[in-house]
C-alpha positions in Angstrom: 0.0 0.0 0.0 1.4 3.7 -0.7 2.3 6.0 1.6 -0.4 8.1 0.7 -3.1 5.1 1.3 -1.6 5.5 5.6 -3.4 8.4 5.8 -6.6 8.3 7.7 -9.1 10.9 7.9 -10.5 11.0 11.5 -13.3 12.5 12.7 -10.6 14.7 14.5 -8.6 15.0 11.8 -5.9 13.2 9.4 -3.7 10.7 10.6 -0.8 8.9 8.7 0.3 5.1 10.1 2.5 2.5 8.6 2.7 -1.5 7.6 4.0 -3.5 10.0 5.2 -7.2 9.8 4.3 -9.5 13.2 6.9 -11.6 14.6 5.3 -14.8 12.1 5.6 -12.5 9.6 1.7 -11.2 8.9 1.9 -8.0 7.6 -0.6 -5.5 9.5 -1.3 -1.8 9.5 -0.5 0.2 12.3 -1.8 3.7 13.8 -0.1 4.4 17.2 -0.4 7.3 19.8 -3.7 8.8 18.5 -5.3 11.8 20.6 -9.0 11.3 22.0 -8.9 13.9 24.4 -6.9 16.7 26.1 -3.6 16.0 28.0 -5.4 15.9 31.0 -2.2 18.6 33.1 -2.4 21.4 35.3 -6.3 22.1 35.6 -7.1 19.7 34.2 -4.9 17.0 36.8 -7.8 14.9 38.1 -10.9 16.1 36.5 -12.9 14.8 33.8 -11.2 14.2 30.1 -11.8 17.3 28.1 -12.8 16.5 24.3 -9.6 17.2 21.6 -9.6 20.3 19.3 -9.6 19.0 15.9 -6.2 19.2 13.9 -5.8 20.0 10.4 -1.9 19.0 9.2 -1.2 15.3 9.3 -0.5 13.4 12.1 2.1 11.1 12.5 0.8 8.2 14.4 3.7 5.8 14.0 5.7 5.7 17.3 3.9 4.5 20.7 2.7 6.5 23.3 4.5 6.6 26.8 2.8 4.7 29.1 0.4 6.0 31.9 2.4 7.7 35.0 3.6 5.1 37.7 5.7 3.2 39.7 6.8 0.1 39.3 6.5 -2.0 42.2 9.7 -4.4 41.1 12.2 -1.1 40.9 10.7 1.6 42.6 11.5 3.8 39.8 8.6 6.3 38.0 7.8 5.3 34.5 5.4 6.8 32.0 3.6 10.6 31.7 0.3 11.9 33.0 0.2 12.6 28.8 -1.7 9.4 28.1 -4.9 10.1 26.5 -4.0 8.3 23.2 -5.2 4.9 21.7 -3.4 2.2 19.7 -5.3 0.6 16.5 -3.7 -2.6 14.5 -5.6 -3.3 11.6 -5.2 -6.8 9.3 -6.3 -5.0 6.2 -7.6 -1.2 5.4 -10.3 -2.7 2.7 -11.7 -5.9 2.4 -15.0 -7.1 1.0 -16.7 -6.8 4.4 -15.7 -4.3 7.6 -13.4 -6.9 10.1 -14.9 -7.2 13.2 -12.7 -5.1 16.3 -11.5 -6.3 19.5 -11.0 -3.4 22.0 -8.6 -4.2 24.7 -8.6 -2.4 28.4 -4.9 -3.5 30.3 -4.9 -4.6 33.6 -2.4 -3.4 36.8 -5.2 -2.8 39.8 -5.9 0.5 38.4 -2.3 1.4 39.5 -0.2 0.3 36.8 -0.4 -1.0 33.5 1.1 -0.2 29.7 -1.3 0.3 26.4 1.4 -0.1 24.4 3.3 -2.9 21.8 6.0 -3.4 24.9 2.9 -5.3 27.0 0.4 -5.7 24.4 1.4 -5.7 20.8 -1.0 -7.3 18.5 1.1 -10.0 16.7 -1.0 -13.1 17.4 -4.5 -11.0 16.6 -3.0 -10.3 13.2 -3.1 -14.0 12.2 -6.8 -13.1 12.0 -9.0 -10.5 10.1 -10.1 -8.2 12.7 -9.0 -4.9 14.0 -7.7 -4.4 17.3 -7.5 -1.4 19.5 -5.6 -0.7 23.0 -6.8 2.3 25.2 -4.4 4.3 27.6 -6.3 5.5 30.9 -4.6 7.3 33.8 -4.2 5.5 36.8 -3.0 6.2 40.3 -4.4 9.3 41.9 -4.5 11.0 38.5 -7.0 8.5 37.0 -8.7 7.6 40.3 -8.9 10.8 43.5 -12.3 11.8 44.3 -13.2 15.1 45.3 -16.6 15.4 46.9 -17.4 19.5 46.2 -19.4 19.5 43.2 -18.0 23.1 42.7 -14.5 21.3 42.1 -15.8 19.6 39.2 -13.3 16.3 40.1 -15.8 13.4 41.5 -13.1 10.9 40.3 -13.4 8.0 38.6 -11.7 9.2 35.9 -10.1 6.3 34.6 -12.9 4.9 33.2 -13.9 8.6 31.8 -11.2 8.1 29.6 -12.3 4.6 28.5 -16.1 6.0 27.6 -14.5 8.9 25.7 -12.3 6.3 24.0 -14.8 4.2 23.0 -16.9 7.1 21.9 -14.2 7.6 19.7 -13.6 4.0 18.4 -17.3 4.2 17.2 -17.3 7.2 15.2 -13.9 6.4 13.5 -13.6 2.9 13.4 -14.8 2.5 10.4 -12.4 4.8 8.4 -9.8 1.9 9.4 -12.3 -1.0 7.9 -13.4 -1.9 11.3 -17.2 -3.0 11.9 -18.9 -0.7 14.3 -21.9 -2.5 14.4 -19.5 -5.2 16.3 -17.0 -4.2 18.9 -16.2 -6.5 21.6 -14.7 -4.9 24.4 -11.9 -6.9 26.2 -10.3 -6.4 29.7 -7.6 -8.6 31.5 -7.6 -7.9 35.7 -8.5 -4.4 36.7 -9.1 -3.8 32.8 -11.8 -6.6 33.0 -13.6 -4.7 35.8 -13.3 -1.6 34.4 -15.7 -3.5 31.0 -17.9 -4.8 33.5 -18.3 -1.2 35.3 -19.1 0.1 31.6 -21.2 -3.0 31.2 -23.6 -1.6 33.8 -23.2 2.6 32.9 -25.9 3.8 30.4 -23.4 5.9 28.6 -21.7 2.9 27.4 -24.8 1.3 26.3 -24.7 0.5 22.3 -20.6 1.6 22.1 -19.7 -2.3 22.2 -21.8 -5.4 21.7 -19.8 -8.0 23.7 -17.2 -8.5 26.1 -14.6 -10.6 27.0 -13.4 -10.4 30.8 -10.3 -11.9 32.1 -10.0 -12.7 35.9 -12.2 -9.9 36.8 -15.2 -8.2 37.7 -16.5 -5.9 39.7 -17.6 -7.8 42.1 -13.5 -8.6 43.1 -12.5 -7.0 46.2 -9.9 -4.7 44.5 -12.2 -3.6 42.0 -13.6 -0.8 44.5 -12.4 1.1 46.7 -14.0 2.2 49.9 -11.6 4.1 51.4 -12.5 7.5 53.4 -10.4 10.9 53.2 -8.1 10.3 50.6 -7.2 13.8 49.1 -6.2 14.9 52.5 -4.7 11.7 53.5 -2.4 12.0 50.0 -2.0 16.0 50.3 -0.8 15.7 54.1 2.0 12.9 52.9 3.0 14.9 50.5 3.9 17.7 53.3 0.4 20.0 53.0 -0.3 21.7 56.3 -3.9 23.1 55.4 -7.1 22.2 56.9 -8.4 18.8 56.2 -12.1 19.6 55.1 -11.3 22.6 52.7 -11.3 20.4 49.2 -10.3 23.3 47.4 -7.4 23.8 49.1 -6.3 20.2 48.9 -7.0 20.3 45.0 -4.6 22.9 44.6 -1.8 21.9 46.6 -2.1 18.2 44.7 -2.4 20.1 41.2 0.8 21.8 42.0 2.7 18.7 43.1 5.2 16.9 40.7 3.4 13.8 39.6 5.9 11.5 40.7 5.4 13.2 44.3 1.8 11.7 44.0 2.9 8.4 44.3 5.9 8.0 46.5 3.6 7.4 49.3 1.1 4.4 50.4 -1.5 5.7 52.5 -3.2 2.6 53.4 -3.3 1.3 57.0 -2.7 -2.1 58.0 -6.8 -2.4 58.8 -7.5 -1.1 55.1 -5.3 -3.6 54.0 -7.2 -6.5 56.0 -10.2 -5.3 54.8 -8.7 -6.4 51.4 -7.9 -2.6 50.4 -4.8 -3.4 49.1 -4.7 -0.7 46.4 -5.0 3.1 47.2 -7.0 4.4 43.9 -9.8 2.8 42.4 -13.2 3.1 41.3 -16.0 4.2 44.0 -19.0 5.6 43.7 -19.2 9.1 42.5 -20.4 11.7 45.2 -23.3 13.4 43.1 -25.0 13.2 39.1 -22.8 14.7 36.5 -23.3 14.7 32.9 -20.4 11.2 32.8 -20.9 9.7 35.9 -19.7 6.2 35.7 -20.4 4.9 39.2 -23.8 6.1 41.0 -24.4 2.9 43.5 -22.3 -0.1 45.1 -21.2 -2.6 42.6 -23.6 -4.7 43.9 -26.6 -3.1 43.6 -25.6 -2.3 40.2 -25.4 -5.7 39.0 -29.1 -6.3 38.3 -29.7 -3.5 36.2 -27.4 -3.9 34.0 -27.4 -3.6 30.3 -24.7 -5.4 29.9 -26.7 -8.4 31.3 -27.8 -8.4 27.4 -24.9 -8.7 25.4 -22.7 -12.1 25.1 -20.2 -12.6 27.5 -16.7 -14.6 27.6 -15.6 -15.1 31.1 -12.1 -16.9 32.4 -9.8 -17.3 35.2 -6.3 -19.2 35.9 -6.7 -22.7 38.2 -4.0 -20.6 40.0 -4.4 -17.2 40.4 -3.8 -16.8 43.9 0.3 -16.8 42.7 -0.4 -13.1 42.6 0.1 -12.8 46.2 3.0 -15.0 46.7 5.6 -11.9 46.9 2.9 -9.6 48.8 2.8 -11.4 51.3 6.3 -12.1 51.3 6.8 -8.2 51.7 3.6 -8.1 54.2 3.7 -11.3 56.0 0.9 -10.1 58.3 -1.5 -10.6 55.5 -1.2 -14.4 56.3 -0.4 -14.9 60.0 -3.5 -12.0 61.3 -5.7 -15.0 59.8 -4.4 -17.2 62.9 -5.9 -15.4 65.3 -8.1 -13.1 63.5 -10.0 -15.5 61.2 -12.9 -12.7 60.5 -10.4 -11.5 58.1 -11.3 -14.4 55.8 -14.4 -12.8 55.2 -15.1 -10.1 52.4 -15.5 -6.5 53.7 -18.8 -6.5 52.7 -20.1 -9.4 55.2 -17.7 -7.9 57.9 -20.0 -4.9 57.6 -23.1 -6.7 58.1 -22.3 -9.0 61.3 -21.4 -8.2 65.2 -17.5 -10.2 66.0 -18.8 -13.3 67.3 -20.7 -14.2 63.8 -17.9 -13.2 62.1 -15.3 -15.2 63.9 -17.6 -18.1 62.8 -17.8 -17.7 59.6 -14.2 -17.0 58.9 -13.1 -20.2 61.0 -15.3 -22.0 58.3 -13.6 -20.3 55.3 -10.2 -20.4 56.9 -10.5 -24.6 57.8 -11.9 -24.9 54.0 -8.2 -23.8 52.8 -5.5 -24.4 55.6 -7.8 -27.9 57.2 -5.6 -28.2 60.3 -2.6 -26.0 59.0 -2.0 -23.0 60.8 -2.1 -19.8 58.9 1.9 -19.1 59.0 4.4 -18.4 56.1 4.9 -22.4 55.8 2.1 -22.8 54.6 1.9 -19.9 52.1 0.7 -22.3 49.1 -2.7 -22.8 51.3 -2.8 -18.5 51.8 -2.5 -18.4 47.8 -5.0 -20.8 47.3 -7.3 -19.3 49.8 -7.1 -15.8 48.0 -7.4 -17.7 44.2 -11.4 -18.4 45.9 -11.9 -15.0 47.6 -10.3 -12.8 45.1 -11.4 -14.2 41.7 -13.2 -17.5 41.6 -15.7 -16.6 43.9 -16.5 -13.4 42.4 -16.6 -15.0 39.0 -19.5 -17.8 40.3 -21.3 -14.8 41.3 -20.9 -12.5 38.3 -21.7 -15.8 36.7 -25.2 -16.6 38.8 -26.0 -12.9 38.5 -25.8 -13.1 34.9 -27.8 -16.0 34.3 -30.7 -15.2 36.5 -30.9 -11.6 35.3 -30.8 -12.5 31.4 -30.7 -15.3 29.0 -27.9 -13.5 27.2 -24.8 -16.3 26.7 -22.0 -16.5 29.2 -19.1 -18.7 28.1 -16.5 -19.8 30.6 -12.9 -20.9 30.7 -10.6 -21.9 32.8 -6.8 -21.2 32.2 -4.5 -24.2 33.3 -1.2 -24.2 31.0 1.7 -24.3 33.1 4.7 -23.8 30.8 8.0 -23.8 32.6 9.5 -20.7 30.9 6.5 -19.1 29.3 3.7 -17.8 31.7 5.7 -14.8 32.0 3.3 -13.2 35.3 4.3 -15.9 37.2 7.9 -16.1 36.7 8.0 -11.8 36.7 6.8 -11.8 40.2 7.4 -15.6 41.9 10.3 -16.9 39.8 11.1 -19.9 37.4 11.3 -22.6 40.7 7.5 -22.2 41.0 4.8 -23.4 39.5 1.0 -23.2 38.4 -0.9 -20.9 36.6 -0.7 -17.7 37.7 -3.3 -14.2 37.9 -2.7 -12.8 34.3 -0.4 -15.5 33.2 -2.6 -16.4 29.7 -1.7 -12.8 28.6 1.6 -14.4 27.6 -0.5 -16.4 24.7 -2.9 -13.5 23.5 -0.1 -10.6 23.4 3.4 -10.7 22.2 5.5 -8.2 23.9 8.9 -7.5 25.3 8.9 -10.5 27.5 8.5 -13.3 24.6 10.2 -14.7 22.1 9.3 -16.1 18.3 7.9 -20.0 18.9 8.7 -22.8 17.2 5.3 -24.1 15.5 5.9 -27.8 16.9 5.7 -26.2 20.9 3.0 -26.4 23.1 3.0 -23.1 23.5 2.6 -21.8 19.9 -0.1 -24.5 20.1 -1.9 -22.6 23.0 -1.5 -18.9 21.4 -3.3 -20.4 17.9 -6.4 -21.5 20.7 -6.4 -19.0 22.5 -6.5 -16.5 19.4 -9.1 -18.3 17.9 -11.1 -18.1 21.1 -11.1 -14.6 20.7 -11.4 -13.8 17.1 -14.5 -16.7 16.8 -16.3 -14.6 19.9 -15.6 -11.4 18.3 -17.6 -12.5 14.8 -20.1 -15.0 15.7 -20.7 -14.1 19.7 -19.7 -17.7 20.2 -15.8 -18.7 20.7 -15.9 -22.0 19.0 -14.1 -22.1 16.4 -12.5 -24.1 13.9 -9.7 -25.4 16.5 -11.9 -25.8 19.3 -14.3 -27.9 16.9 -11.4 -30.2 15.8 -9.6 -30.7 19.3 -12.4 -30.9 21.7 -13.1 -34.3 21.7 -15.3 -34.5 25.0 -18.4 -32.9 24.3 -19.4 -29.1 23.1 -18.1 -25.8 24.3 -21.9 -24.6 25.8 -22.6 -21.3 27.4 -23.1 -21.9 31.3 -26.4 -21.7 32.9 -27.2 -21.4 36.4 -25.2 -24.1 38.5 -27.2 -27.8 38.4 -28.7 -29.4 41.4 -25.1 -31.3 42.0 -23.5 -27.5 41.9 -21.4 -28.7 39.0 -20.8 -25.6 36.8 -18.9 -26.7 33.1 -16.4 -24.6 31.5 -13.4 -25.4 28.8 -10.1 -26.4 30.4 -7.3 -25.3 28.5 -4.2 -27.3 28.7 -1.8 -28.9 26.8 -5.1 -30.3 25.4 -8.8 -28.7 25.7 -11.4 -30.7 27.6 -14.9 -30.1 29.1 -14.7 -30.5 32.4 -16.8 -29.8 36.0 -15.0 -26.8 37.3 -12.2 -28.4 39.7 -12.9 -25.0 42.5 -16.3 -25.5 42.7 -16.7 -28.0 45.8 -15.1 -25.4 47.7 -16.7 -22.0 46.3 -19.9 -24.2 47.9 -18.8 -22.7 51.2 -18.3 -19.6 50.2 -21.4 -19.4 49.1 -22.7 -21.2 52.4 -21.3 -18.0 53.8 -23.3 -15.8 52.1 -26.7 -18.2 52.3 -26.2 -17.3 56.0 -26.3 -14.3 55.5 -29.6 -14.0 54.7 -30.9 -15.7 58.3 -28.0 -14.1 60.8 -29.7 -11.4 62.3 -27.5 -8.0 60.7 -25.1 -5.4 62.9 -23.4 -2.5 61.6 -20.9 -2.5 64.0 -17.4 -4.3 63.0 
């Protein structure tokens, strides 16, 4: 194609991209670092995005975009700019006989961290396929994620996922122009990116801007996917050395708006109680403090779930048969995470059924979630494995089940689930990243390594296992994204044990089915469910325990 055929016209204005050639050499177009909305600096630091003036000269949209401003937890170092407000779209071809149907992805990090760009996420595998995909950057942190509750401050956070509806706003005006099918978008989210698709699942701004979704170990029901904590502003302006009164929001807005951004996140605010009352993360979604024109966020996650109009629209749904890994080096740097469960065994339980029950009840209840994970094993750093196991159920699986149970009573829209269980020795890079090459499982996040190539993976030979598992899992995605059903042609010709269903409400033996993907793919009963049956138990009681307030 000629130069002159890179050049898009947006809605915004022109934009000029380039062909690219994926590490198995498909050739793919690429448009990198395009503006959706103003460089959200100065006063414009933690209020909603601001819509982009139009441009008239070309724009060259052919190097990536920094990432969102952070730090990473492994080097303590800040990476990235609060200039982030720029998506990423990879398309297989410019013309074809029909549109190609377009995969929008939203990264993961716990609304902390996180990178939009071809160093995490470049679209390699996806271009084996017709389709168009599309990565969003967000701001995260305080910047994406600090609420202020004075509607004359115009800042009642949730910001992050303000940038995602303006995004996708934007993806369905334009998309088009880059032979993508607006009429189907699926919108995709791994982690904290999954939740953030769920929260737009259930905001009627978002309604008809995507027409499926695909959400990888989260929800919003997960513990870490809202945030409940009291005072922040203040909390973050008085760490970073402001001596000003605590209830003058004004104030506080102006000190943080003058801060360095880096100076925003050298400190962790949380106190060891937030942290037992799974806050583990400073910033993240809550709900917003009064009605503006964007409001994300206007009840508890859980009240939202019923409502929903995402309840309508097909959904893809998967977690790793490990995921607890995730906390093996937390707890190693915050051991009383794990031993506070020895004595304290109310800390088993969610925050939200802490809320609802005086100490005794709780005490009995936790003992029963604790005994379900360590039996007879105390709650110590021997027995870590148990601790990661434990928070596999209470951080994911168990919030999946009920996503899943919520979904299936409220509509009859499909719900397809799998269950991620590939443990390659040197290729689940999230695992090896945070616990090392000795261990082993499947990881939080660790299929990302078979749906993105990046700058932690290598070219495959076609004879491995693990190129094997990037063609399935690719064709899981691209088959949902056409035909709202992920079965396609591989899954037909290597699932020997039955059909890939959608999941209805758990049967009278409590067996839920999902696809198993291994070194081979398989039908099975989902292995965590005899134990999510407690859980559950826990919250059955809750509905004959007499309720108190008071923690």
């Amino acid at each position: 194609m000629s130069e002159s055929g890179l050049v898009v016209e947006t809605s915004l204005g022109p934009i000029k991209g380039r062909q690219c050639e994926g590490v198995y050499g498909h050739t793919f177009y690429s448009f990198e670092k395009i503006p959706f909305a103003e460089v959200p600096v100065g006063e414009l630091r933690f209020r909603p995005p601001q819509p982009k003036q139009p441009w008239s000269q070309v724009l060259e949209c052919t190097q990536p975009a920094l990432k969102p401003l952070q730090r990473n937890i492994l080097t303590n170092q800040f990476e990235g700019s609060e200039d982030c407000l720029y998506l990423n779209i990879y398309a297989k071809q410019l013309k074809s006989d029909k549109p190609l149907p377009v995969i929008v992805f939203l990264f993961g990090g716990g609304f902390e961290k996180g990178d939009p760009t071809v160093d995490l996420h470049g679209p390699d595998y996806f271009m084996m396929k017709d389709v168009v995909f599309v990565t969003i950057g967000y701001r995260l942190g305080p910047f994406g994620f600090l609420q202020f509750k004075d509607p004359e401050i115009k800042a009642p956070g949730n910001n992050g996922l303000k940038d995602q509806l303006v995004a996708l706003r934007w993806i369905k005006e334009n998309i088009s122009r880059f032979n993508g099918d607006a009429a189907n978008i699926t919108l995709s989210g791994e982690s904290a990116g999954a939740a953030a698709a769920h929260y737009l699942m259930c905001c009627p701004l978002a309604k008809g801007l995507f027409h499926k979704a695909i959400l990888m170990s989260g929800n919003i029901l997960c513990s870490w996917a809202y945030s409940p904590l009291e005072n922040v502003p203040y909390r973050l302006a008085k760490a970073c050395g402001y001596e000003g009164p605590a209830d003058n929001e004004k104030l506080i807005l102006e000190y943080l708006q003058q801060q360095p951004g880096e100076n925003l996140l050298k400190h962790y605010i949380n106190t060891k109680d937030e942290n037992l009352n799974d806050c583990l993360f400073t910033f993240g979604p809550c709900v917003e403090p009064y009605a503006s024109d964007m409001c994300i966020i206007n009840k508890h996650p859980e009240q939202m779930l019923g409502e929903s109009w995402g309840n309508n629209i097909p959904v893809l749904m998967s977690g790793t048969s490990c995921e607890g890994l995730l906390m093996f080096p937390r707890v190693h740097m915050a051991q009383f995470l794990l031993t506070e469960l020895e004595d304290s065994p109310q800390h088993c339980l969610p925050l939200s059924l802490k809320l609802k029950y005086p100490a005794d009840v709780q005490k009995s209840l936790g003992e029963k979630i604790k005994y379900t994970h360590f039996a007879d094993k105390k709650a110590t750093m021997e027995n870590i494995m148990r601790y990661c196991e434990y928070a596999s159920y209470k951080v994911f699986w168990h919030p999946i089940l009920r996503f899943i149970k919520a979904r299936t009573t409220a509509s009859a829209a499909p719900t397809y689930l799998y269950r991620f269980d590939f443990d390659s020795p040197d290729f689940n890079h999230q695992r090896i990243k945070y616990c090392g090459k000795q261990m082993r499982g499947v990881a939080h996040v660790d299929d990302h390594s078979y749906l993105f190539y990046g700058n932690f993976s290598w070219k495959l030979s076609p004879e491995t296992d693990e190129y094997k598992t990037i063609e399935r899992m690719v064709d899981i995605w691209y088959s949902f994204a056409v035909q709202s059903n992920p079965n396609g042609c591989r899954i037909e010709n290597e699932l020997l044990n039955g059909s890939w269903l959608p999941v209805n409400h758990t049967t009278s033996s409590g067996n839920l089915k999902c696809l198993n993907i291994n070194r081979d793919l398989a039908i099975i009963d989902l292995p965590e469910m005899k134990k999510l049956q407690v859980w559950e138990s826990v919250y059955e009681e809750d509905r004959q325990i007499p309720t108190n307030n008071s923690i």
